[in-house]
C-alpha positions in Angstrom: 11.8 -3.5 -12.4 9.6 -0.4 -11.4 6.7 -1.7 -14.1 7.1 -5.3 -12.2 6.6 -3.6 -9.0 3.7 -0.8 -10.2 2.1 -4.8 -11.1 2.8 -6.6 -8.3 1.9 -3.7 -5.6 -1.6 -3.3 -7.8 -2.2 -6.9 -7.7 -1.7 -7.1 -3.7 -3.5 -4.3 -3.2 -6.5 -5.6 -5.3 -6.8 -8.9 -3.4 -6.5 -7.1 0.1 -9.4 -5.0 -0.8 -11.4 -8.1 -1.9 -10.7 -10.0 0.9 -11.6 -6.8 3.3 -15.0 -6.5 0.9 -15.8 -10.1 1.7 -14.8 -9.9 5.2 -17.1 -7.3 5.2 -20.1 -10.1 3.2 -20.6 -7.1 0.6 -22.0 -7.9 -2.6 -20.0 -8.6 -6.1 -20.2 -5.4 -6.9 -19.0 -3.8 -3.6 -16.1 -6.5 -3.7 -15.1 -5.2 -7.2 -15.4 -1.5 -6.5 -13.5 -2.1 -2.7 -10.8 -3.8 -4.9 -10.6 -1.5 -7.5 -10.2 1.4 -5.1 -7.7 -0.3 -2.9 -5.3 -1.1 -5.9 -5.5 3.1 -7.5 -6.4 5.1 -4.6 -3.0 5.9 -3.9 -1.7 6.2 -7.5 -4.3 8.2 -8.3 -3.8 10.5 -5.4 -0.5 10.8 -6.7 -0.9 11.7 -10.6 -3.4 14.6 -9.5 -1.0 15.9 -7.1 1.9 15.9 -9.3 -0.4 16.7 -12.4 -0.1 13.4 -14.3 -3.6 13.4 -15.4 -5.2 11.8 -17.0 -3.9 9.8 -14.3 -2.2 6.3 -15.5 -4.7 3.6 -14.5 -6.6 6.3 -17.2 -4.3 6.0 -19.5 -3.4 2.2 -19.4 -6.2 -0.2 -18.9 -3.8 -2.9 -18.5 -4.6 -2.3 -14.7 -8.3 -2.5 -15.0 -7.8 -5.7 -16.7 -5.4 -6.6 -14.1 -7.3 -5.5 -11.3 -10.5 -7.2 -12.7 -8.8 -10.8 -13.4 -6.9 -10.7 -9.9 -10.2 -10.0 -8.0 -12.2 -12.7 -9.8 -9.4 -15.2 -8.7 -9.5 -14.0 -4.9 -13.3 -14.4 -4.9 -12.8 -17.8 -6.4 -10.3 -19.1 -3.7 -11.7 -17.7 -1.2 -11.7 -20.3 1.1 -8.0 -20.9 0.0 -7.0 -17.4 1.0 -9.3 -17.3 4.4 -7.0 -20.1 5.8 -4.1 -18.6 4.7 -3.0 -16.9 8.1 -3.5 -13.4 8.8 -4.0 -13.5 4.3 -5.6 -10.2 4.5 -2.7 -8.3 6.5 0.1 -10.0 4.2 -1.9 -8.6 0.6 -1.8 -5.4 2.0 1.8 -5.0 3.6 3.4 -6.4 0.0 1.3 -3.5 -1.4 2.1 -1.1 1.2 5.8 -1.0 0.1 6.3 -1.8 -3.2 4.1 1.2 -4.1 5.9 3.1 -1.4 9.2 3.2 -3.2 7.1 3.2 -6.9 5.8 6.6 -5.1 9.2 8.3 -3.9 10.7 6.9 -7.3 8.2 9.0 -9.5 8.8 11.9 -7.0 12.3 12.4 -8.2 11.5 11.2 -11.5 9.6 14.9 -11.5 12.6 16.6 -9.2 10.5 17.1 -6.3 12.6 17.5 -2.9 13.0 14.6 -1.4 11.1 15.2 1.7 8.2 15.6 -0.7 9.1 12.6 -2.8 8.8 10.5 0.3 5.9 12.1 1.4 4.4 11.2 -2.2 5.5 7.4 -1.5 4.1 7.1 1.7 0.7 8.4 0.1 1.2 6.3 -2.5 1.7 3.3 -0.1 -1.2 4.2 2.2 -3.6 6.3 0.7 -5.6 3.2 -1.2 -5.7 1.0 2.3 -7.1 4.1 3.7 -10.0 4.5 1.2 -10.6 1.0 1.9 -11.2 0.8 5.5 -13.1 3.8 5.1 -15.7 2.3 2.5 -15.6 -0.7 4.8 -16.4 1.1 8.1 -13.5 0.5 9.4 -10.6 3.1 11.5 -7.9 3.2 8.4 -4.4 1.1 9.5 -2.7 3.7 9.1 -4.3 5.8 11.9 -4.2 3.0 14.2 -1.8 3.0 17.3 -0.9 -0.6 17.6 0.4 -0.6 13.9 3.4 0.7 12.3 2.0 2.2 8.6 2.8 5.2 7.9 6.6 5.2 10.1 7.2 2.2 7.6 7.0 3.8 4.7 9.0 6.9 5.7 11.7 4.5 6.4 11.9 3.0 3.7 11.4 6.1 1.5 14.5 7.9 3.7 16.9 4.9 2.7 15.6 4.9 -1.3 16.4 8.4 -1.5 19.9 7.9 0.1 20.7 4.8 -2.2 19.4 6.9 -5.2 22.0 9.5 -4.3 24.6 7.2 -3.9 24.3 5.9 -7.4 23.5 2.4 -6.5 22.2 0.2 -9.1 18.6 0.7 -9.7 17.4 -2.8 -9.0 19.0 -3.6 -6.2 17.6 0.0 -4.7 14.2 -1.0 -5.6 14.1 -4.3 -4.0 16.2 -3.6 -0.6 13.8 -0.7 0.1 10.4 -2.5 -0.8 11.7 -5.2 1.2 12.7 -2.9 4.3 8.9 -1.5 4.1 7.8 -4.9 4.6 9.6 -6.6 7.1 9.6 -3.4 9.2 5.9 -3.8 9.3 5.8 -7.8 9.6 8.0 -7.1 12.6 6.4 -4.9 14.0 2.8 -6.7 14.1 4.8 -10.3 15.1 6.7 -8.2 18.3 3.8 -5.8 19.1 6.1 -2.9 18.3 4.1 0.4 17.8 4.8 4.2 18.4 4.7 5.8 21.9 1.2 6.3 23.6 0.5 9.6 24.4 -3.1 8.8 26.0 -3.1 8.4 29.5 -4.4 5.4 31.1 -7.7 5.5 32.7 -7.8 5.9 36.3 -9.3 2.9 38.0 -12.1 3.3 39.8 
C-alpha cells in the first residue's frame, strides 16, 4: 500500500505542476522541470533531512520515468483536463495527502517523535506545491489565508500517528488518513472554511 500511494501521490503531483506550467504558457521544458519539481520537492526535502541520500527519486528512476510519461499525457489532454473543473486544485489536493501520511509513515519508520514525524509529513505534503508556485510566480497555497494546507495535513498526520499506536491494520490506516487530508481540504475550499484573520480590516474612508 505505501509504494501504491508514494506512486499515486507522485503522479498527482506531476500533473498539478504541468497544468500550473501551462497555466502559466511556459515552454516544454519549463512544463517538464515545473512537473518534475512538483512531484520530488517534498520527498526530497525529506531524504536530506532525515539523511536518506542519495535521496530515493536518486535511487529509483522508476519515478523519473513515471514522472516523465504522466507529464507527456497531461500535455496531451490538455484540453481534456482544462475542462475538468477546478482540474488543477483536485491533482494537487490527492497529492497533498497521500504523501502527507507517506511522510509521517517514514518518520516513524526512522523513530522520530511524532511531533516531528508529522511535521516531516506535512513537508512532505506541501513542500513540492510550494516550489511550484514559487517557480511559477505565484504566493505558495500553503501560505495563503483563504485555504486550509498546511492545518490539513497536521490533521491528518495527528490521527495516523494515533491509529499507528493503536495497532490498527496498516491499510486501512493509510487510506482513512490520506482520505481525511483530502476531504478536509475539498471542504474547506467548497464551504469557504479558512483559519482566523488576524489583519484588521481597512478603515473606510
Amino acid at each position: 500500500m505505501f509504494n501504491i500511494l508514494d506512486i499515486l501521490g507522485t503522479a498527482a503531483f506531476a500533473i498539478s505542476g504541468a497544468l500550473s506550467a501551462m497555466n502559466r504558457r511556459l515552454d516544454l521544458f519549463g512544463i517538464f522541470i515545473i512537473a518534475f519539481v512538483t512531484a520530488i520537492g517534498g520527498g526530497t526535502l525529506r531524504d536530506v533531512l532525515i539523511g536518506n541520500t542519495p535521496v530515493t527519486w536518486m535511487e529509483n528512476t522508476l519515478y523519473i520515468y513515471l514522472i516523465s510519461v504522466v507529464t507527456m499525457l497531461a500535455i496531451l489532454f490538455r484540453n481534456y483536463l482544462n475542462h475538468l473543473k477546478k482540474s488543477l486544485f483536485l491533482f494537487d489536493t490527492i497529492g497533498l495527502g497521500v504523501f502527507t501520511i507517506t511522510g509521517v509513515e517514514i518518520g516513524i519508520r526512522n523513530e522520530l517523535d511524532p511531533i516531528i514525524s508529522i511535521a516531516l509529513g506535512g513537508m512532505t505534503g506541501a513542500f513540492g506545491g510550494v516550489i511550484r508556485d514559487i517557480l511559477c510566480n505565484e504566493i505558495p497555497v500553503i501560505f495563503r489565508k483563504e485555504e486550509i494546507y498546511a492545518t490539513a495535513c497536521l490533521v491528518g498526520g495527528l490521527i495516523f500517528v494515533i491509529m499507528h499506536d493503536q495497532d490498527i491494520n496498516t491499510d486501512v490506516t493509510y487510506l482513512v488518513t490520506s482520505l481525511t487530508v483530502i476531504i478536509l481540504r475539498l471542504l474547506a475550499v467548497k464551504y469557504h472554511i479558512t483559519l482566523p484573520d488576524f489583519y484588521p480590516e481597512k478603515e473606510q474612508k
